[in-house]
N, C-alpha and C positions, 0 to 999 in steps of 0.2 A: 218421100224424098224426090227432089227432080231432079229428072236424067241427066242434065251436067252435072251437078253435086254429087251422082252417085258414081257418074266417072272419074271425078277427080278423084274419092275415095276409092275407087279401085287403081287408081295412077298412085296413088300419094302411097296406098300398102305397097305397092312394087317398088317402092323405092324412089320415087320422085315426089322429090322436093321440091321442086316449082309449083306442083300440083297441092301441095299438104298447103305452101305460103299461100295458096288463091283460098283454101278452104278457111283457114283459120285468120289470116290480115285485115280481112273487112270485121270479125271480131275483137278484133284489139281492142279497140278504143271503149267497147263495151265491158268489156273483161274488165279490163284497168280500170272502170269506172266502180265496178262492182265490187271489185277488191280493194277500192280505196273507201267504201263505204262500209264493209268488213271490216278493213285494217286502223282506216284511221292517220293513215300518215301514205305520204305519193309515193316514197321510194322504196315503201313497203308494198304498195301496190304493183309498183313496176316489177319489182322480183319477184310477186306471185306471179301475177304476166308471164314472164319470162320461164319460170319453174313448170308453171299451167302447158306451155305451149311444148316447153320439151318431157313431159311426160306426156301429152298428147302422141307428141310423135313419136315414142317411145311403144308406146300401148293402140296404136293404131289398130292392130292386126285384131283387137280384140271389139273394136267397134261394129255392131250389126245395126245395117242401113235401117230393121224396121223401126229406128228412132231417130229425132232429128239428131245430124250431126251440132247444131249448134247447142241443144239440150246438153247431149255425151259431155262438149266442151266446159259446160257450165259443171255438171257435174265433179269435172276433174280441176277445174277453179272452184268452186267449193272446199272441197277436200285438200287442196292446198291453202285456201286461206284456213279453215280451219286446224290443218297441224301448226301453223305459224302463231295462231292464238293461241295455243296449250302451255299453260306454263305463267303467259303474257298478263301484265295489268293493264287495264281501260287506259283508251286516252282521254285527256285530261284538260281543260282550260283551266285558270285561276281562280276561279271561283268555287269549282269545284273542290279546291284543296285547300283555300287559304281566307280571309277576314280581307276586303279593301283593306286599300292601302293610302297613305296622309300622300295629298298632292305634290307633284315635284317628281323628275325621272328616279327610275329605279335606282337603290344605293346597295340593295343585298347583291351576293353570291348566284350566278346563275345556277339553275338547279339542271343540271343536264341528264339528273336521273330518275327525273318525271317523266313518264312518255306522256308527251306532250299532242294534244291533237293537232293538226298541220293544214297548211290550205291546199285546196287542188285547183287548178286552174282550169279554165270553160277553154281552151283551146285544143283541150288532150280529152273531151268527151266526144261523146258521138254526134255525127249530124241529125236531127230528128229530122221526121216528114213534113211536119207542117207546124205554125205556131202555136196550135195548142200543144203538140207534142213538147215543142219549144220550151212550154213554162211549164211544164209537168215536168221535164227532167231541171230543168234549175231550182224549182223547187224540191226535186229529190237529193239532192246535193246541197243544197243550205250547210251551212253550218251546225244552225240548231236542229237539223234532222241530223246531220251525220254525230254531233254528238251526243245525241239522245238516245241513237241508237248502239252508242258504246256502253251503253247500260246495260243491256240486253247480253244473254246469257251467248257463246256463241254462234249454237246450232237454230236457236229462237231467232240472232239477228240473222243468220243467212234465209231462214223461212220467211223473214216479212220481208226482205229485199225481193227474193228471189220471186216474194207472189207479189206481194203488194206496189212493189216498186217496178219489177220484171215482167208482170202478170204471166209467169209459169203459174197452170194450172195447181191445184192443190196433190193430184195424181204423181204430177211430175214432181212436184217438190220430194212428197215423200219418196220417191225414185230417187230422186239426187241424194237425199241423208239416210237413204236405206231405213225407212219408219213408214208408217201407218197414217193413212188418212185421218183416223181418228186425234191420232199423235200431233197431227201437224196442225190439223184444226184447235186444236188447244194450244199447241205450242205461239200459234196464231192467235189466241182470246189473250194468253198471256203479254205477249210484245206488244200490241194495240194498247193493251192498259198502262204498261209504264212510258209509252211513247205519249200517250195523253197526258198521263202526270207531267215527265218532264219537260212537257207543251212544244215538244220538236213535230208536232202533225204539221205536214205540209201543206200550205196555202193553197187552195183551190181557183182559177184562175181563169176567167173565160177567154178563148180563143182573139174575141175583138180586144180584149184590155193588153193584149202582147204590147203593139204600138205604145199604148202609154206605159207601161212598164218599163220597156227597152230607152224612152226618152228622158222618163224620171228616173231610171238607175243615172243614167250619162249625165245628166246634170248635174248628180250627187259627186260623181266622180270627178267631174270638172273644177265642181264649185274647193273639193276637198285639196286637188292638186292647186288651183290659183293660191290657196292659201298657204301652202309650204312653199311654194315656189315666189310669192313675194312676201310673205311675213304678214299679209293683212288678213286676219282669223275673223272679222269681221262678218262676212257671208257665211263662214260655216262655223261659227257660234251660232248665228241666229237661224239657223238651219237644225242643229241637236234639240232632240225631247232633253224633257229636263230630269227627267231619270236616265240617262246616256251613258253606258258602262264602257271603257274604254281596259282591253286586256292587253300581258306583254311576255308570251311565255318568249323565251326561257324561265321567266323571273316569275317567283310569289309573291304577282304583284298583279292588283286592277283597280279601278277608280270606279267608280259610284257616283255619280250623278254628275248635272252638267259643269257647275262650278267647278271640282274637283280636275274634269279633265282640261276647262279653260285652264283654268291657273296651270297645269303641266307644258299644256301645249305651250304657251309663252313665257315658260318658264327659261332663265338666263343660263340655267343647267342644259334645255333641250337642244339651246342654240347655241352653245358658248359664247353666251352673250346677249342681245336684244335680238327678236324675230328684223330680218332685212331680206333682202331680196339676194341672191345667189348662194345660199348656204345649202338649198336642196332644190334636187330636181325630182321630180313625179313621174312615172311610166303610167300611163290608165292600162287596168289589167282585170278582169273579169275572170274572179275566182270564185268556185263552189255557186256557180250561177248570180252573181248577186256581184254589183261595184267595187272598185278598191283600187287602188294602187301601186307600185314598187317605186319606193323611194331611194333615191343617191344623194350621199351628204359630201360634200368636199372641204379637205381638210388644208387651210392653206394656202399655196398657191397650183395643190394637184388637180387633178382630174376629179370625178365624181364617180363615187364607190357604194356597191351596194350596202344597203344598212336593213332595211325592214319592209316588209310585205304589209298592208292594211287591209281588211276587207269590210264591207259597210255594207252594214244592216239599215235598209231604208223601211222607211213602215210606207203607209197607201197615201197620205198625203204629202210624201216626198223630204219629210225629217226624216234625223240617223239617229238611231238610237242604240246603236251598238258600233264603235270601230275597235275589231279584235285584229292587232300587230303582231306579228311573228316574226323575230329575227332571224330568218335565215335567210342570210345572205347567197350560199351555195345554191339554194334554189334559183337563184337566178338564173345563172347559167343552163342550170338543167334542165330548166323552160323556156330558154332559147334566148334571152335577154341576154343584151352584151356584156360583159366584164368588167366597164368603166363608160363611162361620158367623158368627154371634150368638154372643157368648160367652155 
């Protein structure tokens, strides 16, 4: 431990809390990243966060310096995501519960009693050190990894984060879940294998391809708002693979292939009416590392109101083969997005 950090922990047990905020605030952002790849949902994350830090500080007196304080912290984030999981069902996209659905916007019943998988935005992760670190954690945060890893038993998904993602040694893992090197190295052979079936393994990405990465997302994201924001879908039809699965939880409901999601997107149901120019406006918003959205639809002669989140799966030649939408509008705000638009 070094000697600032072991002074703040001997300030933070006497009672100062200035001192506990320096030791534990620069982990925020990683905490909350860990527990949304745990949980599955952001505002399930936040309240581990928040539960995590006041049982930290609660149980301080019991911390002995010969281990990292950041470890101790994981530890006690662990164990909080984990009682939160007890009980709980996986989250879930649409596919994984239900058959495509015939093109045209949703006509069923929202299902609000699916826990529903959720997007996390790149604004609320941590800063890495350098670009490779850069595409290593966007790729740990994908979508298809975090719900691949909702598969995973829960104490199996916190051992492959915690090593494979976190690279806590194998020593320390079995520390944090109170098990056996043996234990965890298995419990380890097991996650790896359902993480390959359900093909969530994370893209591996060399340090120079960061540049074109960060340019090919932004295009994707540009190309995707020109076209809600003037009604000409033109660019980004011809931009979708033609296997292009297009999801919409609340609803049991997803599309299948590229035709399916043309016809909805210009659908007279989408737009009330023909695709034109002022009926939505686009936020560019880089969620779970990877392009997307936040869309405002105006109804009228009002303002422009939150309606859905997009996130967009680009493959390496710079097509979308996946835009998964989540209605939730309250997210906006709780990611700092305004409340409305000015038309």
């Amino acid at each position: 431990m070094k000697k600032d950090e072991r002074a703040l922990v001997e300030a933070a047990k006497g009672g100062d809390e200035a001192a506990f905020r320096a030791l534990i605030e620069p982990l925020d952002r990683e905490l909350a990243a860990y527990s949304y790849r745990m949980l599955g949902g952001y505002q399930d994350a936040e309240d581990a966060l928040q539960e995590a830090r006041l049982k930290a500080w609660r149980h301080l007196a019991s911390y002995e310096p010969t281990a990292s304080f950041r470890g101790w912290v994981y530890r006690i984030t662990t164990n909080t995501c984990l009682d939160l999981l007890r009980g709980r069902r996986r989250r879930v996209l649409p596919p994984d519960v239900c058959p495509p659905a015939a093109p045209g916007p949703p006509t069923t019943e929202r299902r609000e009693d699916i826990a529903w998988l959720e997007p996390y935005p790149d604004d609320r992760l941590p800063t890495p050190a350098s670009p490779e670190a850069r595409l290593r954690l966007q790729q740990s945060v994908r979508l298809s990894f975090v719900r691949a890893v909702q598969l995973l038993p829960p104490r199996q998904r916190a051992a492959l984060v915690l090593h494979d993602v976190l690279d806590f040694s194998v020593d320390e893992v079995a520390t944090m879940l109170k098990s056996s090197v043996p234990a965890i190295n298995s419990a380890l052979q097991r996650a790896r294998a359902t993480i390959v079936r359900a093909r969530g393994v994370p893209e591996r990405g060399a340090p120079a391809a960061h540049e074109h990465v960060e340019a090919r997302d932004a295009e994707a994201a540009a190309c995707f708002s020109r076209a809600w924001e003037t009604g000409d879908f033109d660019e980004l039809v011809a931009s979708l693979t033609r296997d292009a699965i297009l999801t919409m939880p609340p609803w049991l409901y997803w599309l299948d292939g590229r035709d399916a999601v043309v016809e909805t997107m210009l659908s007279p149901g989408t737009w009330d009416g023909a695709p034109r120019p002022g009926r939505y406006r686009v936020l560019a918003c880089r969620m779970n590392g990877q392009p997307g959205g936040l869309a405002y639809v105006r109804f009228g002669d009002g303002p422009f109101v939150p309606v859905c989140m997009t996130v967009l799966t680009v493959t390496g030649d710079g097509r979308v083969s996946h835009l998964d939408t989540f209605v939730l509008p309250d997210h906006f705000i709780a990611w700092g997005f305004p409340p409305t638009l000015d038309a």
